[in-house]
C-alpha positions as CSV (number, residue, x, y, z in Angstrom):
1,X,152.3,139.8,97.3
2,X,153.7,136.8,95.6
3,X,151.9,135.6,91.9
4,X,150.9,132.4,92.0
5,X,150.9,131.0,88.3
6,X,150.2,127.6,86.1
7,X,152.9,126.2,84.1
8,X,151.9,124.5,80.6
9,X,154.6,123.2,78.5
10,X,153.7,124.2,75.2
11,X,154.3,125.3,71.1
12,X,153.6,128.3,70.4
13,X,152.1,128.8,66.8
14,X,150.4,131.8,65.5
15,X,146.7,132.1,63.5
16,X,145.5,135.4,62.2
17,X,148.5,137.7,63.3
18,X,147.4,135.7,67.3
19,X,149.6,134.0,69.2
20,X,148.2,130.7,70.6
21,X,149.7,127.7,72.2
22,X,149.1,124.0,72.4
23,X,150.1,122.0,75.6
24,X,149.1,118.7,77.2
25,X,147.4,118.7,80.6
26,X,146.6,115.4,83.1
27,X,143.3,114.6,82.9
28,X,143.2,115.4,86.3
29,X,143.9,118.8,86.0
30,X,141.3,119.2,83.8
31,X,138.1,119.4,86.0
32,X,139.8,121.5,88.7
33,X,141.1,124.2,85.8
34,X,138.4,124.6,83.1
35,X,135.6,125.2,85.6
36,X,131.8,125.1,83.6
37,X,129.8,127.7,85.7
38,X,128.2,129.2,82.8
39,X,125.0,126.7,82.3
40,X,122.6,129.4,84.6
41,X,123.6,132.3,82.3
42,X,121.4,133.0,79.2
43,X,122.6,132.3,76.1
44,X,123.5,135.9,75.4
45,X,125.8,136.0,78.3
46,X,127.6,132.8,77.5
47,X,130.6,131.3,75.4
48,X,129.3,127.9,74.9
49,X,126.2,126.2,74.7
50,X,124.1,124.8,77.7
51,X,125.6,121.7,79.0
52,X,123.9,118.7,77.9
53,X,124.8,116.1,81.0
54,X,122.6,113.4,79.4
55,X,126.0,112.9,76.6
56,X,128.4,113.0,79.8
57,X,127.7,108.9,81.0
58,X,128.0,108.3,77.4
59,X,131.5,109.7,77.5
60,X,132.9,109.1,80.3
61,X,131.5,105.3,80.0
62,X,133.5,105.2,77.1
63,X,136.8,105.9,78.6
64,X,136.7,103.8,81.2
65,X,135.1,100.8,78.9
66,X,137.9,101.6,76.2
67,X,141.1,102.5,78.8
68,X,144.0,101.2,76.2
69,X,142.4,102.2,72.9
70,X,139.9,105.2,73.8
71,X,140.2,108.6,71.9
72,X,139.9,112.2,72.3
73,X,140.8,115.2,70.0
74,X,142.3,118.4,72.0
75,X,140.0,120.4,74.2
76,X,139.8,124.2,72.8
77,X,139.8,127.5,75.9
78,X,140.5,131.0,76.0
79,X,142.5,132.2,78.5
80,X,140.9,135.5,80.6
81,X,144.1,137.1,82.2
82,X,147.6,137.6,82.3
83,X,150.0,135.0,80.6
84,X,153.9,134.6,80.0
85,X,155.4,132.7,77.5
86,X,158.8,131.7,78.4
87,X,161.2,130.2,75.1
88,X,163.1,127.5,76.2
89,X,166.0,129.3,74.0
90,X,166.6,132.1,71.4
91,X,167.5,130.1,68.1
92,X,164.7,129.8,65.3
93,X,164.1,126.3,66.1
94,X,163.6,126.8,70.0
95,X,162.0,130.3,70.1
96,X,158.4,128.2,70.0
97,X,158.9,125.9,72.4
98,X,158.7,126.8,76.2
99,X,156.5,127.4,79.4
100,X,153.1,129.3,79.2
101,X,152.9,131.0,82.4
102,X,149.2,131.5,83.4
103,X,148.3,133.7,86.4
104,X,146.0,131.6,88.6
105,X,143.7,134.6,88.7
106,X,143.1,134.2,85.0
107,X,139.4,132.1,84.0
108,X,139.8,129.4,81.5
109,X,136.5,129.6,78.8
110,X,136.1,126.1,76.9
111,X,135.4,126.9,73.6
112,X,135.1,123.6,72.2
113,X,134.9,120.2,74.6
114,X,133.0,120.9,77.8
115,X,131.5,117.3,77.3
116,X,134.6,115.7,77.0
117,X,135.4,118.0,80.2
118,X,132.5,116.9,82.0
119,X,133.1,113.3,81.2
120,X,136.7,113.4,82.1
121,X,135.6,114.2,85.4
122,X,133.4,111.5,85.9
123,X,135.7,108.9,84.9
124,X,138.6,109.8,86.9
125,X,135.7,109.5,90.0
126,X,135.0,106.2,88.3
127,X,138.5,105.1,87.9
128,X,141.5,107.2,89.3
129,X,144.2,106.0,87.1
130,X,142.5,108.0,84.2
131,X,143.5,111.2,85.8
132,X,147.5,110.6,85.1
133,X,147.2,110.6,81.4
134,X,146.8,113.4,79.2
135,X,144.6,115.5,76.4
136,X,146.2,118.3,74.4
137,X,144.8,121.6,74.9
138,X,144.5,124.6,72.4
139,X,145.3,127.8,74.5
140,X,143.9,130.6,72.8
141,X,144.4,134.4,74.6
142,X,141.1,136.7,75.1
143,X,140.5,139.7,77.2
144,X,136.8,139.3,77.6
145,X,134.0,137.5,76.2
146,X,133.0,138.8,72.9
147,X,136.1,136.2,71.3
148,X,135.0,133.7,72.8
149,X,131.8,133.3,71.4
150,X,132.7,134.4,68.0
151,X,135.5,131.2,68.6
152,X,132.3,129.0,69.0
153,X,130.6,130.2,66.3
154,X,134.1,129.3,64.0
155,X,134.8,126.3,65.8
156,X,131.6,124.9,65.0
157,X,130.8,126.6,61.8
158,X,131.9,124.2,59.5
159,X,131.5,120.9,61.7
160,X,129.8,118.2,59.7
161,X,128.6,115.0,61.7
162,X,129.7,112.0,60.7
163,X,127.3,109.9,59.1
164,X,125.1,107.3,60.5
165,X,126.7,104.6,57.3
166,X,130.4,105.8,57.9
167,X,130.1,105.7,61.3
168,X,128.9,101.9,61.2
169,X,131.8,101.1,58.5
170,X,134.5,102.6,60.8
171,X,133.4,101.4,64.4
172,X,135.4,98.1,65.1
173,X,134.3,98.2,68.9
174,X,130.6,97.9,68.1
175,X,129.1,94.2,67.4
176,X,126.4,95.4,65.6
177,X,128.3,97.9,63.4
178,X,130.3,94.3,62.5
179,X,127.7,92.4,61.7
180,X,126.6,94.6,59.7
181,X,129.5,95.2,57.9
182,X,130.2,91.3,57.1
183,X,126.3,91.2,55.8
184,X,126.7,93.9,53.4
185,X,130.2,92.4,51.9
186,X,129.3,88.5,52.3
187,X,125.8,88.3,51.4
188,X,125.6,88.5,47.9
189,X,121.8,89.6,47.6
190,X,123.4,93.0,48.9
191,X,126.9,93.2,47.2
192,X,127.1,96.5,45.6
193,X,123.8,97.1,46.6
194,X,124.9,99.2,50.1
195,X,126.1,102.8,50.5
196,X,128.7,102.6,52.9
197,X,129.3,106.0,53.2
198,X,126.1,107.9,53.0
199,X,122.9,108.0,55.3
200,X,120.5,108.8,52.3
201,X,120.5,108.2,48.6
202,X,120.2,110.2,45.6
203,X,117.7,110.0,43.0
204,X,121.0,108.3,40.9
205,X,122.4,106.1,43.5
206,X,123.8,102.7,42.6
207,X,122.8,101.4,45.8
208,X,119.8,100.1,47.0
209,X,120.3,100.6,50.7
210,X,122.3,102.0,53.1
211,X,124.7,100.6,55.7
212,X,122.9,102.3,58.9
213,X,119.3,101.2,57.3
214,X,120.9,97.4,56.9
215,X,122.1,97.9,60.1
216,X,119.0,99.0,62.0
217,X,117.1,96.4,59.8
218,X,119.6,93.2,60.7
219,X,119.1,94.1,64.3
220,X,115.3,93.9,64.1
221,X,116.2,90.3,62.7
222,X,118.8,89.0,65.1
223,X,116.5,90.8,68.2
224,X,116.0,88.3,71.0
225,X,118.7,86.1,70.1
226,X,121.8,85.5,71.4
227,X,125.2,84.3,69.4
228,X,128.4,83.8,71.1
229,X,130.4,85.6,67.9
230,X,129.3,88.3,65.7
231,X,130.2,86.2,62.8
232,X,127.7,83.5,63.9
233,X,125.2,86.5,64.0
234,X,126.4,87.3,60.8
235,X,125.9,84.1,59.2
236,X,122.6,83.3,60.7
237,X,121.2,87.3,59.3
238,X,122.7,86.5,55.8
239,X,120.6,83.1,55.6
240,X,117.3,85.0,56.0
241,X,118.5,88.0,53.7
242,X,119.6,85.3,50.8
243,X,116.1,83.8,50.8
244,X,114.0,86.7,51.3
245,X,116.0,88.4,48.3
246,X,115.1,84.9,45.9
247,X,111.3,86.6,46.2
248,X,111.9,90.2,45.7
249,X,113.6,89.6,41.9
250,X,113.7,93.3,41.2
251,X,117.2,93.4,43.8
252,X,118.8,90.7,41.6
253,X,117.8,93.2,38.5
254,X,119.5,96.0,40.2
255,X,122.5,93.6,41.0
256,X,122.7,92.9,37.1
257,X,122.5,96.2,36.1
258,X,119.3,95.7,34.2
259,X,117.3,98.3,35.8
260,X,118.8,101.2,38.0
261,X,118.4,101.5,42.1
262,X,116.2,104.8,41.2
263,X,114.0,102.9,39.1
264,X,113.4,100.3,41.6
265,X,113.0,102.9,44.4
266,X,110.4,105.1,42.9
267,X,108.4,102.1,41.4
268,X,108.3,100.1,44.8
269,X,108.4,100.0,48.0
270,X,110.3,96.8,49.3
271,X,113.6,98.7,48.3
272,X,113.3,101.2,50.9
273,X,114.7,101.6,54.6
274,X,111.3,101.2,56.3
275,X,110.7,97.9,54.1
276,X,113.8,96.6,55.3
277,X,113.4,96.9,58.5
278,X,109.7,95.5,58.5
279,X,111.4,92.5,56.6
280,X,113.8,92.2,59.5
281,X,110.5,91.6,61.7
282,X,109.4,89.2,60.0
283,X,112.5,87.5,59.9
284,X,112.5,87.8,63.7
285,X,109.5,85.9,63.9
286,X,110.0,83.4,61.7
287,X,113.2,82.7,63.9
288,X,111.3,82.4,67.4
289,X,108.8,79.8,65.5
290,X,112.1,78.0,64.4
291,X,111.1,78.6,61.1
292,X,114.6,78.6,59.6
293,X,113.7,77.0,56.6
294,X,111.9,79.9,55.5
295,X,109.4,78.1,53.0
296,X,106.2,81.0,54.2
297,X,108.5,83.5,52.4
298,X,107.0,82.0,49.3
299,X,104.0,83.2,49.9
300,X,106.0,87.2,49.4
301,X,105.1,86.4,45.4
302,X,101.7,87.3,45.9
303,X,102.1,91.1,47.5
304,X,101.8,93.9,44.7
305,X,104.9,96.1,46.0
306,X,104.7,98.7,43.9
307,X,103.9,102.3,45.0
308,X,100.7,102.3,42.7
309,X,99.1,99.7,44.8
310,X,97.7,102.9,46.8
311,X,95.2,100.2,48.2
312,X,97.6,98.2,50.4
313,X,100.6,101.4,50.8
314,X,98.7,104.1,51.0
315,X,98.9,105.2,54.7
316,X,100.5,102.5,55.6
317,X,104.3,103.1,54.1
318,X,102.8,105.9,51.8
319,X,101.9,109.2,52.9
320,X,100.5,111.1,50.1
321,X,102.5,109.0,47.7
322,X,105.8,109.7,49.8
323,X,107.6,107.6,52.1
324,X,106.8,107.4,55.0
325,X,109.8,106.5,57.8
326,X,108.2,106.4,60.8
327,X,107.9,103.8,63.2
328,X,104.0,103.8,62.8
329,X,104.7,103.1,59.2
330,X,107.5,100.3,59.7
331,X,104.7,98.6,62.5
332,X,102.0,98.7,60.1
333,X,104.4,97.5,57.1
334,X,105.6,94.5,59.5
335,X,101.9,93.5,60.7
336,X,100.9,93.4,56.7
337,X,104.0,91.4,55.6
338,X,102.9,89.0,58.4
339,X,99.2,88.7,57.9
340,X,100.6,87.7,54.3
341,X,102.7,85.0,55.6
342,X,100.0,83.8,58.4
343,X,102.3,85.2,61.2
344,X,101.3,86.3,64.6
345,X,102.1,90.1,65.3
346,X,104.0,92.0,68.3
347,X,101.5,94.2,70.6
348,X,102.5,97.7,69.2
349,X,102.3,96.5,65.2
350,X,98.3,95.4,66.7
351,X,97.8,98.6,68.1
352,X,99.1,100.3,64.7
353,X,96.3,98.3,62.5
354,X,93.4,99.0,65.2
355,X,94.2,102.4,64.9
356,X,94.7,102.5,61.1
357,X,91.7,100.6,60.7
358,X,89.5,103.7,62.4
359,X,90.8,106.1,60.3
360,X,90.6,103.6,56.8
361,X,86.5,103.8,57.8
């Protein structure tokens, strides 16, 4: 009977006395090779984890939003079955490069990219064209499943996610990830003042915020308007950030280096991520009342921020003296900034006061 076989192009390279081979496959080859029919299976029994199909609209929304810039690192399988690799010739320099002949009995086991797999599919439906370009694939060779998993396990061992801040400082595609950006390096309030690489700070930072707690903070501000460029955006977020920073002077002592970001962070409050993004609240409100000249901002002077004011922090932004991130806490922070200020407050920061208000009885 006549073998029927796949034919990958490919390098061959070795890794731990292995052979393994990298090729590059149509995306439309994908779906109808690397099957996923392990999701039933318990975890035991599997080489990957469960399939997670609420990431795959993300995904595949992203290729066919991005078609002439999107990308996607290789997709990693074990082969289960008999392969062939033919050299394309016998010198040094060709002896790697050939055809990896895979017997079409053989089962193809993701071991890293079954979302990306998942999504592929889904865009090609979406958008057919997708289907003619291509991903590289690592082919890795395994007689069972015992390999595969321990491949997961190493694939995934030392993955790190990228950070929430670098993320923001390296997305060019996203307008809020921009506007964020130009706020942090053209408002001078926070010049030198932002990590843009870390999602929390140490007890020595330098900085007094982070870009992702900027970021989630400006877009409280700018919420429910609309700005035809995100340098407009940008403009109108560093206005309110400039003045609000003329009443919180200990920033401008950070900026001058006469006390340090730690000191100013365990003294106060107003120089943490859920203050921020109270302020950008109130800075949203003051905007629908076309308050742009921002004169009630004066009337920050007379709030005691520091984190011994148990009186006025305690349960609201303090839980037992720590900060408190929640959104409960960033509510109740918001609805007290604006009772200051004689501001009306949003349904859910009401319902955070009623409630605190029972249990402050």
């Amino acid at each position: 009977m006549a073998r029927f076989e796949y034919n990958f192009p490919s390098i061959r390279g070795v890794q731990a006395g292995r052979d393994y081979y990298v090729s590059m496959c149509p995306l439309k080859l994908i779906p109808k090779v690397f099957l996923f029919d392990e999701e039933e299976l318990s975890p035991e029994l599997r080489a990957q984890r469960s399939l997670n199909r609420n990431r795959v609209p993300e995904i595949a929304n992203y290729i066919t939003s991005n078609p002439n810039d999107y990308v996607f690192s290789a997709l990693t399988a074990s082969i289960d079955g008999e392969v062939k690799f033919n050299p394309i010739g016998g010198d040094d320099e060709y002896e790697r490069l050939g055809v990896l002949q895979v017997d079409m009995q053989s089962r193809f086991i993701i071991n890293d990219g079954q979302h990306r797999r998942a999504a592929i599919e889904q865009a090609i439906r979406e958008n057919s064209d997708v289907g003619e370009e291509t991903i590289a694939v690592v082919f890795f060779i395994d007689r069972g499943l015992a390999r595969s998993q321990q491949m997961f396990a190493d694939l995934n061992r030392y993955a790190v996610r990228t950070s929430k801040s670098l993320g923001l400082l390296y997305d060019h595609r996203n307008d809020s990830a921009k506007i964020a950006r130009l706020v942090a390096f053209k408002c001078d309030s926070f010049k030198g003042l932002v990590e843009l690489d870390k999602t929390a700070l140490s007890d020595r930072s330098r900085k007094l915020f982070t870009l992702s707690s900027l970021n989630v903070a400006t877009n409280e501000l700018l919420s429910g308007r609309k700005f035809t460029t995100s340098e407009i955006a940008a403009e109108a977020a560093i206005r309110f950030w400039s003045e609000l920073a003329k009443h919180i002077p200990e920033w401008g002592l950070v900026r001058e280096s006469k006390m340090t970001s730690g000191e100013i962070r365990r003294d106060f409050v107003h120089s943490h991520g859920v203050m921020l993004q109270a302020f950008g609240r109130v800075g949203a409100e003051l905007a629908r009342l076309k308050a742009n000249d921002y004169k009630k901002l004066g009337k920050l002077n007379k709030i005691n921020w520091q984190r011994a004011n148990t009186k006025d922090w305690e349960g609201r932004v303090l839980i037992g003296g720590r900060i408190s991130k929640s959104s409960n806490s960033i509510a109740l922070a918001s609805a007290f900034i604006k009772e200051k200020l004689g501001l009306s407050v949003t349904p859910d920061e009401a319902q955070a006061v009623t409630t605190f208000s029972k249990f402050r009885r």
